[in-house]
N, C-alpha and C positions, 0 to 999 in steps of 0.2 A: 421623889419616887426613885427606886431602883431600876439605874439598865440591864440588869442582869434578870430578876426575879420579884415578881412582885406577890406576894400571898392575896389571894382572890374568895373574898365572902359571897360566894356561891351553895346555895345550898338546897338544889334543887339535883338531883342523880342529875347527870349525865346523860345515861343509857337510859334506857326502855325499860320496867320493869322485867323482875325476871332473869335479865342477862347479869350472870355471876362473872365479871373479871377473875374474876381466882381459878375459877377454871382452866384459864388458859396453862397450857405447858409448854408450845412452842417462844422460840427468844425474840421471835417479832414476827407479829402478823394484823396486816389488814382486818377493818370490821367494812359493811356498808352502811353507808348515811340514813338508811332509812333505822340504825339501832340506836340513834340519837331520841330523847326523849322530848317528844314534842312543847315540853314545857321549855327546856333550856333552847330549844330552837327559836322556838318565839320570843324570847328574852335577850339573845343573842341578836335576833334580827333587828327587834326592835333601837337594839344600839349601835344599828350599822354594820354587824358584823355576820358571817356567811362562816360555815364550817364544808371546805374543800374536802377533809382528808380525814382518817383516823386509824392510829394503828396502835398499836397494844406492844409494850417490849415489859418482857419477863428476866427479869434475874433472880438466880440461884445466890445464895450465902457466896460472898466472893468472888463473885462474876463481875466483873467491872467493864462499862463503857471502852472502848477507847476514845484518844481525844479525836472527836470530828465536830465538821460544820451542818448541817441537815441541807440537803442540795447546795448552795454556792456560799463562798463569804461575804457576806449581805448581812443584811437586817432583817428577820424573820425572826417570828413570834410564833407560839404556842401556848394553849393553856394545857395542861398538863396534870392529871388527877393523880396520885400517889397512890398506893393502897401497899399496909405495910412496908416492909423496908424500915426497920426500926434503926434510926442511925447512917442510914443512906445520905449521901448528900452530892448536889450538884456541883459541879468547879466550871468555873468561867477564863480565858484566856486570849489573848491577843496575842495576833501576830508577830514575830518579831521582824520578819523583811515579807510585807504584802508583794513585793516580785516574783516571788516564786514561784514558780509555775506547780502547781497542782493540779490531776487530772480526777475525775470523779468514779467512784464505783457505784454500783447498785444492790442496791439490798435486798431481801430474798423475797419481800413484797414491792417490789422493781421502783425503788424511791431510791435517791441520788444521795450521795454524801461526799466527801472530804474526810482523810485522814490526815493527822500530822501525828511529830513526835514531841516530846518533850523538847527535845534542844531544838526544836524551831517556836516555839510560844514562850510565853512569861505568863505566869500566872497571876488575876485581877480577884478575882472575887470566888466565894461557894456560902454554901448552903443546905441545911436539912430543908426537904421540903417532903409536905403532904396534907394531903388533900390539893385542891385546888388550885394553881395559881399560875401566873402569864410569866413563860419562860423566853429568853433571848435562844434563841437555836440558828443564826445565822453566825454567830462568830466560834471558834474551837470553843467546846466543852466536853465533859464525860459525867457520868455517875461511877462514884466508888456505894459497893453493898455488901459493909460486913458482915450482916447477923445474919436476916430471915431476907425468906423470898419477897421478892419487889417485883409488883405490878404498876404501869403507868401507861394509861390512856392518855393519846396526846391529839389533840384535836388542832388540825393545822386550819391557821387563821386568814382569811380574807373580807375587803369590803364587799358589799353589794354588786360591785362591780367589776367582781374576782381578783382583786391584786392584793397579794400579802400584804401583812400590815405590819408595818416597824415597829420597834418598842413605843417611839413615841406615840404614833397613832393609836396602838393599841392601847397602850396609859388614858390618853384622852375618853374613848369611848367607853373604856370599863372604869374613868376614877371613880365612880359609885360604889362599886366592889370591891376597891385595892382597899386590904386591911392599913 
């Protein structure tokens, strides 16, 4: 399995009927957990898994990520829905000196992040992704989006017993679903 991304045969909406992600026009904004669709909740729990968080980031043709961590550099997972973005793809990245001290910002739906630049990482891995799948969001990545508008619901991952879930963990509870 992949550390970075793994495509997830999911095939149950996400959301609630009804709620169009396309609509969205802001670049990042919170939904509440009750627009999750009570089937993927149940399906999800069933496999030990708990959804804390969900936020929606929209890109325009060209709009690109910068590179960051999603709260600290750790190991944290997402599964992550796509919708359009034709040719979108995610980049993965390692540090190149973990001493650096970097301090966190907050995002306009008051979620933490990490930025860097290029000449502090090396580039490991990317990917087109869409539809469904379990993303690494604890170490640098970004999305580059050249064509159409890019939607992505990202549903932040925890056990039962509220503590994020690493790639590996996560791999284990969903290998049913990894394509």
């Amino acid at each position: 399995m992949n550390p970075y991304c793994n495509l997830l045969a999911l095939t149950i909406s996400p959301l609630i009927e009804g709620y169009d992600i396309t609509k969205i026009t802001e670049v990042h904004e919170s939904i509440n957990l009750d627009q999750i669709n009570p089937e993927i909740k149940t399906l999800l729990r069933n496999l030990g898994i708990t959804v804390s968080w969900i936020e929606i980031f929209y890109r325009k043709p060209k709009q690109n990520s910068k590179i960051h961590v999603d709260n600290m550099l750790s190991d944290f997972t997402k599964i992550n829905w796509v919708y359009k973005g034709i040719h979108s793809r995610m980049f993965w990245f390692n540090v190149k000196d973990r001493a650096i001290s970097k301090t966190a910002s907050t995002t306009i739906v008051n979620t933490k992040y990490i930025t860097y630049d290029f000449s502090e990482v090396n580039f490991v891995h990317s990917t087109s992704i869409f539809g469904p799948a379990l993303v690494q969001v604890g170490i640098p990545h970004l999305i580059s989006n050249p064509v159409e508008d890019r939607y992505c619901l990202s549903f932040t991952l925890t056990d039962l017993e509220g503590n994020r879930l690493t790639m590996e963990r996560a791999q284990q509870l969903l290998v049913n679903h990894i394509n």
